[in-house]
C-alpha positions as CSV (number, residue, x, y, z in Angstrom):
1,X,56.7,-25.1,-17.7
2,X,56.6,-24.0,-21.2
3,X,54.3,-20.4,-21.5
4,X,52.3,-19.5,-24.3
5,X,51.5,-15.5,-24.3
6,X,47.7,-14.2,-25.9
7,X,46.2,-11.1,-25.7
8,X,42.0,-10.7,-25.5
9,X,40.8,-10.7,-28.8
10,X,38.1,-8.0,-30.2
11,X,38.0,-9.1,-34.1
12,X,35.6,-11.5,-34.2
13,X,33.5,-13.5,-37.0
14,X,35.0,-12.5,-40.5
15,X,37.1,-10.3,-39.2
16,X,39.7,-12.5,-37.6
17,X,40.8,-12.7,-41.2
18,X,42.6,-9.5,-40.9
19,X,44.8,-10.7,-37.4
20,X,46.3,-13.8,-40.1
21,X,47.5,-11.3,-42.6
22,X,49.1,-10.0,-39.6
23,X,51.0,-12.9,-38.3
24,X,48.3,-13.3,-35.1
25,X,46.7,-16.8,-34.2
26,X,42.5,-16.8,-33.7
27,X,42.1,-18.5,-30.3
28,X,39.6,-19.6,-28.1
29,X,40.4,-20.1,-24.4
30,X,37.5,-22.4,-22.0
31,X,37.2,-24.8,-19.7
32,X,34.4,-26.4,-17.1
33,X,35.5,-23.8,-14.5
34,X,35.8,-20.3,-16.9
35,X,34.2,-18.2,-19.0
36,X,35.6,-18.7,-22.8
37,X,37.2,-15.9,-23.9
38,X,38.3,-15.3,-27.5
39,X,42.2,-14.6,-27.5
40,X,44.5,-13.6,-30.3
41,X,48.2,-15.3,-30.1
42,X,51.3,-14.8,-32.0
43,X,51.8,-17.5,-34.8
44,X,55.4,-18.2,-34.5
45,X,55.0,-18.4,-31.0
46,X,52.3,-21.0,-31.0
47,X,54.5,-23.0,-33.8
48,X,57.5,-23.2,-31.5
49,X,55.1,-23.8,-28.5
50,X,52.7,-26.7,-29.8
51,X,56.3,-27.9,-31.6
52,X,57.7,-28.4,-28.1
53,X,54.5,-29.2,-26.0
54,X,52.0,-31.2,-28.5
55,X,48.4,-31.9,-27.5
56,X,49.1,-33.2,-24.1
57,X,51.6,-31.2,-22.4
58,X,50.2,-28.6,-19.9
59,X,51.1,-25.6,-20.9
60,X,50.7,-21.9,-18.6
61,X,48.8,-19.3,-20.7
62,X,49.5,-15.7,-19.9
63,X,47.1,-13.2,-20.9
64,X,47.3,-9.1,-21.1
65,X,45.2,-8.8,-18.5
66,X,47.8,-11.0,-16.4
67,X,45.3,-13.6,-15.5
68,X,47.6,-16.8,-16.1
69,X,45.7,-21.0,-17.0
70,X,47.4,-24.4,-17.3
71,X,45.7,-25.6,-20.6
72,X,45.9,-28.1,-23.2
73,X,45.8,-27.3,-27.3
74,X,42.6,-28.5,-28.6
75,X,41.8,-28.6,-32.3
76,X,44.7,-26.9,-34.1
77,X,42.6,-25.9,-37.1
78,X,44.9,-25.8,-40.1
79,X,44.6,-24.7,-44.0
80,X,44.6,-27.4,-46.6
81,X,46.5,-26.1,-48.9
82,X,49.4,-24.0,-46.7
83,X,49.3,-25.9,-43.5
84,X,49.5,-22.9,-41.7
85,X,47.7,-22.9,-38.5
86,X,44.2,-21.3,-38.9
87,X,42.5,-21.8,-35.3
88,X,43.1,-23.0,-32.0
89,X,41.5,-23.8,-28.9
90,X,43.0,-23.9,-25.5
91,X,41.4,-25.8,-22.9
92,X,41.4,-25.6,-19.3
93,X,41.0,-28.7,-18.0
94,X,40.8,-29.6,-13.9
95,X,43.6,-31.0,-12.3
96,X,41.7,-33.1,-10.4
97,X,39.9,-35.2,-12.9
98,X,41.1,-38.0,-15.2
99,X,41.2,-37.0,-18.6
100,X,41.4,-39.7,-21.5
101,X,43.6,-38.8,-24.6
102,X,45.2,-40.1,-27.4
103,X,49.4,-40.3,-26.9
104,X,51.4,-40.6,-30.1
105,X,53.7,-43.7,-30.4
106,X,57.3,-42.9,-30.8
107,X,60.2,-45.7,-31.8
108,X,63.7,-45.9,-31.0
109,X,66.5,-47.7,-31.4
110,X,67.7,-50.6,-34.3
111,X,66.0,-53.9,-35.0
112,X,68.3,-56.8,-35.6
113,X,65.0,-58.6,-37.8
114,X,65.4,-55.4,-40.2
115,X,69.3,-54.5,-40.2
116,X,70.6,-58.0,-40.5
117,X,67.4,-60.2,-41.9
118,X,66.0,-57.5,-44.4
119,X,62.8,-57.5,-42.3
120,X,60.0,-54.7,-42.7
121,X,58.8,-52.6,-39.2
122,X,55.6,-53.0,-39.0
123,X,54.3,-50.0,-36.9
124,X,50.3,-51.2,-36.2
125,X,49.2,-49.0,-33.9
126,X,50.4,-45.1,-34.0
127,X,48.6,-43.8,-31.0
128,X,47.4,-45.2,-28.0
129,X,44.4,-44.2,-25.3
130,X,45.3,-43.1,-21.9
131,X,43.8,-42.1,-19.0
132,X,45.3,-39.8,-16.3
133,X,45.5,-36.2,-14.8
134,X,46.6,-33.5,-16.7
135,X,49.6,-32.7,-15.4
136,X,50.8,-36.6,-15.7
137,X,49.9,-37.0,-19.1
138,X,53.4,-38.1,-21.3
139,X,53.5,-35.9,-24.8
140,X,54.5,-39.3,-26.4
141,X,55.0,-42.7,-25.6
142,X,58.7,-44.1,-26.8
143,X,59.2,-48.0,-27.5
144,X,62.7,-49.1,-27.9
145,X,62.8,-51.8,-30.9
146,X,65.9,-53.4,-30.0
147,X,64.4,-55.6,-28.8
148,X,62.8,-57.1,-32.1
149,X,65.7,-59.7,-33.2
150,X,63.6,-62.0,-35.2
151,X,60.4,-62.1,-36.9
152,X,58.5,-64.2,-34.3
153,X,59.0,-61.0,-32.1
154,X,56.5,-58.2,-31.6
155,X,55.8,-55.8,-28.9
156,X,52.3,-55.5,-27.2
157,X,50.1,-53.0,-25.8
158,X,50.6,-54.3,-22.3
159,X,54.2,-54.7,-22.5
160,X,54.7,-51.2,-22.6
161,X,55.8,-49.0,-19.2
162,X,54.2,-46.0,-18.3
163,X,54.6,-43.6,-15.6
164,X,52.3,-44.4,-12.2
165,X,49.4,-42.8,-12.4
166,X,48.8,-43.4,-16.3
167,X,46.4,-46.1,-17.8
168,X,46.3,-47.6,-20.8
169,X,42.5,-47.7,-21.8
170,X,42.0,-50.7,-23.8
171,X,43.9,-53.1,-26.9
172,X,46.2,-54.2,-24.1
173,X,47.1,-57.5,-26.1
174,X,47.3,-55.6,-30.0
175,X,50.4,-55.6,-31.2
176,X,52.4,-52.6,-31.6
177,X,55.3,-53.2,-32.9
178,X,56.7,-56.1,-35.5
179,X,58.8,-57.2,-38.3
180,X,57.8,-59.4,-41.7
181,X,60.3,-61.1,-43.7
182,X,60.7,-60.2,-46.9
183,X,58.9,-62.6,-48.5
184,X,55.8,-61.8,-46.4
185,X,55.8,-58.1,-47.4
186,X,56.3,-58.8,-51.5
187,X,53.2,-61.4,-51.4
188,X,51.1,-58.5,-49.7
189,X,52.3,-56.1,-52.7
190,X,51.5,-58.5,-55.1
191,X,47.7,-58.9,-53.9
192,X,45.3,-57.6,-56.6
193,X,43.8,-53.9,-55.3
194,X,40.3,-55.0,-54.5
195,X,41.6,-57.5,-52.3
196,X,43.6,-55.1,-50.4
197,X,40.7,-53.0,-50.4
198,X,38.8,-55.3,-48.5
199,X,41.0,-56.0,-45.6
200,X,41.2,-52.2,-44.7
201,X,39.2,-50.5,-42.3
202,X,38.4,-46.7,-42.4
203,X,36.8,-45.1,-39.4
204,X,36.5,-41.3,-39.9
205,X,36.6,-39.0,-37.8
206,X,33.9,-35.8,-38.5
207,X,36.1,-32.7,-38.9
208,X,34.3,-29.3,-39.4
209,X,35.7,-27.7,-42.2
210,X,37.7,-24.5,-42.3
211,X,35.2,-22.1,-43.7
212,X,32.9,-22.9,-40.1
213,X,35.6,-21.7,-37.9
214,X,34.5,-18.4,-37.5
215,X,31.3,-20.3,-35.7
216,X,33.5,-22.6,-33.7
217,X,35.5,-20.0,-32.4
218,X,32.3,-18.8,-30.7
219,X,31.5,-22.2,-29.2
220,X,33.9,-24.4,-28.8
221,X,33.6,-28.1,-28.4
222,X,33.3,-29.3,-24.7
């Protein structure tokens, strides 16, 4: 079990300004089942910690006050123009409840279509919904390309294996995985902007700016 160590936190508002120029992390510890508590956390620590553990590893936090939570890391807040890590929440979820959450695709290995037919990977999909308990959740899901020897193959949603007790939510038949031949990939360079401009599809997620941390550290999202 990775551990994560945060002390209670008394700066608040504005004043968690002064805990960065001191190398301290703002947090926010909650849950369904526990009073939120604000929590300062060393920032090399958390680096090494959300490094190792992600978004969906369980992690055990140990306070000061030796009271001791399995949580997740919610809403790294970081700064636009350092990307260093601003604000974090740390959630307590219960282990007896499915959660859903988004698990980042990983690939291995060497496609034959690209190393001996000068294909292009074509990674579709970079992250996947799951459902499961907490303490099942994978921190990322690994496909093997090897597989991938010519251009007619691809690698779907539902041909991916996942440990029992962890359901893919939906876009079981997308594709995940493929290769295009060279010639496919030059004609979709070669198509005017607007065209291209067309075909994509942005779907943005609402993200509270930086400055409106302070508030969020108060109340954090549910």
């Amino acid at each position: 079990m990775i551990i994560l160590s945060a002390k209670i936190r008394k700066e608040l508002g504005k004043k968690v300004k002064n805990l960065r120029q001191k190398g301290l992390l703002p947090a926010v510890l909650y849950g369904p089942k526990i009073k939120n508590q604000s929590l300062e956390i060393n920032l090399k620590e958390f680096e090494k910690v959300y490094k190792e553990a992600g978004e969906n590893t369980l992690i055990s936090l140990e306070l000061s006050n030796k009271e001791k939570y399995l949580v997740l890391v919610h809403n790294p807040a970081k700064d636009s123009l350092t990307g260093q890590f601003m604000h974090v929440d740390l959630y307590q979820p219960s282990l007896e409840e499915k959660i859903e959450v988004d698990i980042p695709v990983v690939l291995e290995g060497e496609s034959l279509a690209v190393k001996d037919l000068g294909g292009t990977l074509i990674k579709n999909i970079s992250q996947i919904k799951v459902k499961a308990l907490p303490q099942s959740l994978p921190k990322e899901i690994i496909i093997n390309i090897s597989g991938l020897n010519t251009f007619e193959d691809h690698i779907l949603v539902k041909d991916l294996k996942l440990a029992q007790g962890v359901e893919i939510i939906k876009g079981l038949d997308e594709i995940v995985v493929s290769v295009a031949p060279p010639e496919k990939v030059e004609e979709e360079l070669a198509k005017p902007v607007e065209e291209k401009v067309e075909e994509v599809k942005v779907v943005e997620k609402e993200k509270k700016p930086v400055e409106e941390e302070a508030h969020k550290e108060e109340t954090p999202k549910k």
